[in-house]
N, C-alpha and C positions, 0 to 999 in steps of 0.2 A: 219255645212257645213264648208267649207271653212278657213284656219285661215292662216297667217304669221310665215314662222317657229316663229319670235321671239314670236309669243304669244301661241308657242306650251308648253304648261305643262315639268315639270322638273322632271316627271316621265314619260313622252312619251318620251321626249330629251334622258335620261337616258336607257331608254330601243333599243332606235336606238344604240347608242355609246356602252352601251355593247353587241349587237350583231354585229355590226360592229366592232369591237373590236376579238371578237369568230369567224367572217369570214376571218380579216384582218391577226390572230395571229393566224390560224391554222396548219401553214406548217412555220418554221421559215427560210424555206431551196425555198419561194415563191420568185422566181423573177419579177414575171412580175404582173403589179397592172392594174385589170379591172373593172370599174365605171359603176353600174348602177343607176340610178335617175329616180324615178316617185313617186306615192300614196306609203304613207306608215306608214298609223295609221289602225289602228284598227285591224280586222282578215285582211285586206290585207296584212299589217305588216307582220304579223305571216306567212302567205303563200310565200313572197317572201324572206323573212330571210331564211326560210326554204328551197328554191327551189336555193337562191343562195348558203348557204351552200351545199346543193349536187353536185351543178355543183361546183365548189371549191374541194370537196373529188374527183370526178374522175379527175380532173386538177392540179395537186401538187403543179405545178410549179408557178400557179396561185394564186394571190390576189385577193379576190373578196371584193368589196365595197359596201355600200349602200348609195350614194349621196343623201340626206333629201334636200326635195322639199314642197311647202307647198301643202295641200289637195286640195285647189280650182283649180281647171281646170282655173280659169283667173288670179292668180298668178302665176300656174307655167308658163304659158305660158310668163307669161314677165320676167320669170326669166332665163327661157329656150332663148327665145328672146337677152339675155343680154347674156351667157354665150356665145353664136354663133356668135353670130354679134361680138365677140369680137375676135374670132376662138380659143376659147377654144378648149384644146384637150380632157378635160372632160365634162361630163359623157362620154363614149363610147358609152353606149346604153340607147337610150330616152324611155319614155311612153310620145306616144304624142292620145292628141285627134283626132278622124277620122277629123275633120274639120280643122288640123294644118299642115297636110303633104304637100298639094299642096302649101301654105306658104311657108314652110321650104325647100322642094326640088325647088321651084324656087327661094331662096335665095343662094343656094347652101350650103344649114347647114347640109343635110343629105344626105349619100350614097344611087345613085341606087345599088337595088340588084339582079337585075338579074345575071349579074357576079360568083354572090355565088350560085347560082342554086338553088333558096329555091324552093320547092312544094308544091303549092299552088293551084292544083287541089281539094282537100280536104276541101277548107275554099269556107264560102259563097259567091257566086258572086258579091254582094253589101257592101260587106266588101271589097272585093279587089279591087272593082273599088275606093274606098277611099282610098288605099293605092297607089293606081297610079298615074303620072302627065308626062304628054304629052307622055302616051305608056310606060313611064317606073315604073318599079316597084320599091317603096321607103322606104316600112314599112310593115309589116306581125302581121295580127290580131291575137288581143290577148284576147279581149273578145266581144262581142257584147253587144249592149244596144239596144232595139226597143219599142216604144210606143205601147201601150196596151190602147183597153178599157175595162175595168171591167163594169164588171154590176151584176145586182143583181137575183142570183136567185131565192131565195122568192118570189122575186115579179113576174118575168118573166118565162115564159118556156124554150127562147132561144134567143141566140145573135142575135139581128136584122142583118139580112139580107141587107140591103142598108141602104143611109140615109134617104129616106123617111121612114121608118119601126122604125130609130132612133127617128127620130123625133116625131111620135104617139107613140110611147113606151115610152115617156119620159114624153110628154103632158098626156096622160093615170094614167100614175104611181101620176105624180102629181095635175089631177086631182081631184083621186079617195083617197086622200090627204098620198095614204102610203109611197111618203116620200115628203118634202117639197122641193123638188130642182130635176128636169129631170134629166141635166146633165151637172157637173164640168171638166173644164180643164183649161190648164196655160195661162191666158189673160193677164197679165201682160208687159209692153213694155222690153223685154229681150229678149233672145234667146228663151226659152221655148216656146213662142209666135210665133217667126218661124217654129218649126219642130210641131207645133201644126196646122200648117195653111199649112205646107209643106204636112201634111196627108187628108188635104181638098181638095186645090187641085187636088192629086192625084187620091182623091176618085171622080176627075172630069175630068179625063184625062190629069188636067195640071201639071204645075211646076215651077219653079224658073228659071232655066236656063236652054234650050236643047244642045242637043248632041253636037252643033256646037261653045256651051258658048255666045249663043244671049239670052238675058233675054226676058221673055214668062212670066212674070206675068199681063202682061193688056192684057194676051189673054183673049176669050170668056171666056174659063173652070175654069182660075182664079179667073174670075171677079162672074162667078154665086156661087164658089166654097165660097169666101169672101161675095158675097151678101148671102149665107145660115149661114155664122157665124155670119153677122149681124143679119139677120132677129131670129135667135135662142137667140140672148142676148135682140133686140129692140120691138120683133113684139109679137114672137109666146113666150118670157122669157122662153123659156127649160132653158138655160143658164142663170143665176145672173147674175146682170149688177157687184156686188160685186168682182166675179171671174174677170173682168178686172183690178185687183189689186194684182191676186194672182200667187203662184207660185209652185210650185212641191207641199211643205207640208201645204199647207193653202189647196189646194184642197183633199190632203189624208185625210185630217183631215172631211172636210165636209163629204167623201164618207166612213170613219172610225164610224162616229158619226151616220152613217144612214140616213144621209139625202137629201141623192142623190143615185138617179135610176140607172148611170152611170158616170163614171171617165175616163178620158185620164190619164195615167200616164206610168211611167216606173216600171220594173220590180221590183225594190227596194223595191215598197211598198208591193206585195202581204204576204213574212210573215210580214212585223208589220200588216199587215190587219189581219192575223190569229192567233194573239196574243188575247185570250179569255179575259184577264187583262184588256185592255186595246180598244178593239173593238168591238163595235155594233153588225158587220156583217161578225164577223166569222164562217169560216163554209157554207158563205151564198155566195159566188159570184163567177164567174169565170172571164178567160179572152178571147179575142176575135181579130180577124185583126177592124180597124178601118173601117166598112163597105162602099162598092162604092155607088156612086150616078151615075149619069145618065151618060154613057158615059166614064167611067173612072173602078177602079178596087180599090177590097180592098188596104189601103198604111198604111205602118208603117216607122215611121222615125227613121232611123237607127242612132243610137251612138254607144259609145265603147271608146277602147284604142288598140291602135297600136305600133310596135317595130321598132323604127328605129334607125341606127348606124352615130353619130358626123360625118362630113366629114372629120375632123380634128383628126380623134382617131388614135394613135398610131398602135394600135393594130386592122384594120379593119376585119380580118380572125377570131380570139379569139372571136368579139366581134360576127359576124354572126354566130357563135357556139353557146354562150351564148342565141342570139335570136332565134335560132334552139331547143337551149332547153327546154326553155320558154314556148314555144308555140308548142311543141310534144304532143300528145296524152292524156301523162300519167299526166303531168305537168297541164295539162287544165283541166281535170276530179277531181284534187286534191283543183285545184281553185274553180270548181262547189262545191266541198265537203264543202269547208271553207270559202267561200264567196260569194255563192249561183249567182256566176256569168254565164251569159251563153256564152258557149266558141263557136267560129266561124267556128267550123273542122262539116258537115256535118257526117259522118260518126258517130261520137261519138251520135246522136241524134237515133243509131238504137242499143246502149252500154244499158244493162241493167244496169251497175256501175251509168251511167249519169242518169238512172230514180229515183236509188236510193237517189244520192246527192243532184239533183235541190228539192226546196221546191215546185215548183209547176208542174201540170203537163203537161208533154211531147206532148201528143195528142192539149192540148189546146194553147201551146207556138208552136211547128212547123209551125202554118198555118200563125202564124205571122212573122215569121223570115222569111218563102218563101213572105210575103206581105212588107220586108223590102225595102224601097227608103232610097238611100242617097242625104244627100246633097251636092251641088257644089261644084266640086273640082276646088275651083280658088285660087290663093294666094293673091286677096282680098276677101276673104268670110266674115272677120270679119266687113269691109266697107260696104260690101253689105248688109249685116245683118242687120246691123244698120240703113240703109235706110230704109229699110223694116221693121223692126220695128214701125217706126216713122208713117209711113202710112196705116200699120195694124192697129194700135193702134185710129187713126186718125177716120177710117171706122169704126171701133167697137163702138168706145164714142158716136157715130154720128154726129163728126164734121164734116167730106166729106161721098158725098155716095161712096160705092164702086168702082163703076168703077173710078171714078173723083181719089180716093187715089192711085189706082194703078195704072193709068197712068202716075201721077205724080210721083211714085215712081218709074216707067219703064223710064223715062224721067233723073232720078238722079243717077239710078245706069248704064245705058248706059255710062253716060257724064262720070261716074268712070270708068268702064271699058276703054272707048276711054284713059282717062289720063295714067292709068296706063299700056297702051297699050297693051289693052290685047283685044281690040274689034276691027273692021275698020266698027261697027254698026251705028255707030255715035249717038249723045245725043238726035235725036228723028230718027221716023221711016219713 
């Protein structure tokens, strides 16, 4: 996961600087120098070396850069953080996470873009609503990430249908002892723990913050949505009290090994799941929306990365080119090819090219990408999170019951809201 440029390898280091090197020194006759910065190890490397050298060949005049950022989505973010706050003119064009834009557009670090007229009829609706902040348009998707549940189908006929279906399907399976674990997701006090609890509620009609940004987690549908993730880890154990420790690859790993009926995860995992080397239940499982409970609708918790242009960049015109090109058609299907991403352009989901490239399949991912929920676009979301955390976590261990965590937790993120004036809710109800 995650590293420091300084503790990035000096043959990763090396491979950045000579192809940044190969895009910097292509045209000696380039006058104008354009900064891109985001992920840039592994096959994404390779895909955006490659995608800026071609916008660079049709631009002559043009310098194209690859500003090295670390991999962790929570370092760049404080380095992205430090560069803006500072009013760097570079990068020109950010990769930011769907959860940074409402941050960054009300700090004023990123350009709206409506002005440039991008078209964004094409891209998923719950994508672009993270790309917006108060009406305006800030960032244009670049790929999408949505939680998935796998399950097994050895064992099962078919993806449960709600959570109650979940829940005896999982009690069943580990009954009847064919595998020792119902079912694994990310319990751990961190983010993953929220967009895990963001697809329960949903599957209860509730959610984090509504339409008006008043937080709605010690409504009814929350409180019963968190009383079923309790009672799954305390009562009825579908869920390892274990998994309140874990995180993305601690649960691959269990539902890799076989010994869980069902996994929450992202997309990431399904080819290492299909790696025969190395997995139990290849061959063996598909994916699914994270099924509804009473009153609510299937929900998946949408992630990603988004494009958005420095406020401060030289070149604001060049640089909505560059993000224009990024995120075209052909650009996105080459990304699916090379790093098995899923791209945001609905249209590309009816591309036989797109069937070809994703490792998994089309039929089984669409019904989740239409079940995609975002989360809150506030420019405290990473504050809120954090409350929210603490009080999930709290209900899970069985320090507090449910509802008692989430009132108290609706009581700490108001009082933030009011501070950073972004509520007139005030710190209780």
């Amino acid at each position: 996961m995650p590293r420091l440029i300084a503790h990035a390898t000096g043959a990763a280091l090396g491979l950045l600087i000579l192809s940044g090197c190969t895009l910097a020194c292509r045209s000696q006759e380039a006058t104008t120098r354009l900064t891109f910065s985001g992920s840039a190890l592994g096959p994404e490397a390779d895909v955006v070396q490659r995608q800026l050298a071609r916008f660079a060949e049709r631009h002559p005049e043009v310098r194209v850069e690859l500003q090295v950022t670390p991999d962790s989505a929570d370092q760049r973010h404080q380095l992205f953080v430090q560069w803006l706050n500072a009013h760097a003119p570079t990068p020109d064009v950010l990769q930011l996470d769907v959860i940074w834009i409402a941050e960054f557009a009300a700090a004023g670090w990123i350009l709206p873009l409506d002005g440039f007229e991008p078209g964004i009829d094409d891209f998923l609706p719950a994508s672009v609503a993270t790309a917006r902040w108060r009406g305006a348009l800030y960032a244009i998707p670049w790929f999408v990430d949505v939680g998935m549940l796998y399950w097994r189908t050895d064992l099962l006929d078919r993806a449960p249908r709600s959570l109650i279906e979940l829940r005896q399907d999982a009690l069943r399976v580990r009954e009847a002892k064919s595998a020792r674990l119902g079912l694994v997701w990310q319990g751990a006090r961190y983010e993953g723990l929220v967009t895990v609890s963001l697809e329960h509620p949903g599957a209860f009609g509730g959610g984090i913050l509504d339409d008006r940004g008043r937080v709605i987690v010690d409504d009814p549908a929350a409180i019963r949505a968190l009383t079923f993730m309790a009672n799954a880890v305390n009562v009825d154990r579908v869920v390892p009290s274990s998994a309140l420790t874990w995180q993305e690859e601690q649960v691959r790993f269990a539902f890799q090994n076989g010994e869980a009926a069902f996994m929450r995860n992202w997309p990431y995992a399904w080819a290492l799941l299909q790696d025969e080397s190395r997995s139990r239940v290849a061959r063996r499982f598909a994916v699914a929306p994270f099924p509804a409970g009473e009153g609510g609708q299937p929900a998946a918790a949408l992630g990603g990365a988004q494009l958005a242009i420095n406020a401060r960049s030289a070149h604001p015109m060049l640089s909505s080119e560059l993000v224009a090109f990024l995120t075209a058609p052909d650009q996105m299907l080459e990304r699916a090819r090379l790093t098995a991403q899923l791209p945001p352009r609905r249209s590309l989901y009816d591309n036989t090219e797109l069937v070809a490239a994703l490792p998994m399949p089309l039929e089984q991912v669409r019904p989740i990408l239409e079940a995609a929920v975002p989360r809150p676009a506030t420019p405290v979301y990473s504050e809120l999170s954090e409350v929210l955390q603490v009080w999930l976590h709290r209900a899970l261990t069985g320090q507090q019951p449910p509802a008692v965590a989430l009132q108290q937790a609706a009581r700490e993120m108001r009082a933030l809201l009011v501070r950073a004036g972004l509520s007139t809710e005030g710190p209780t109800r």
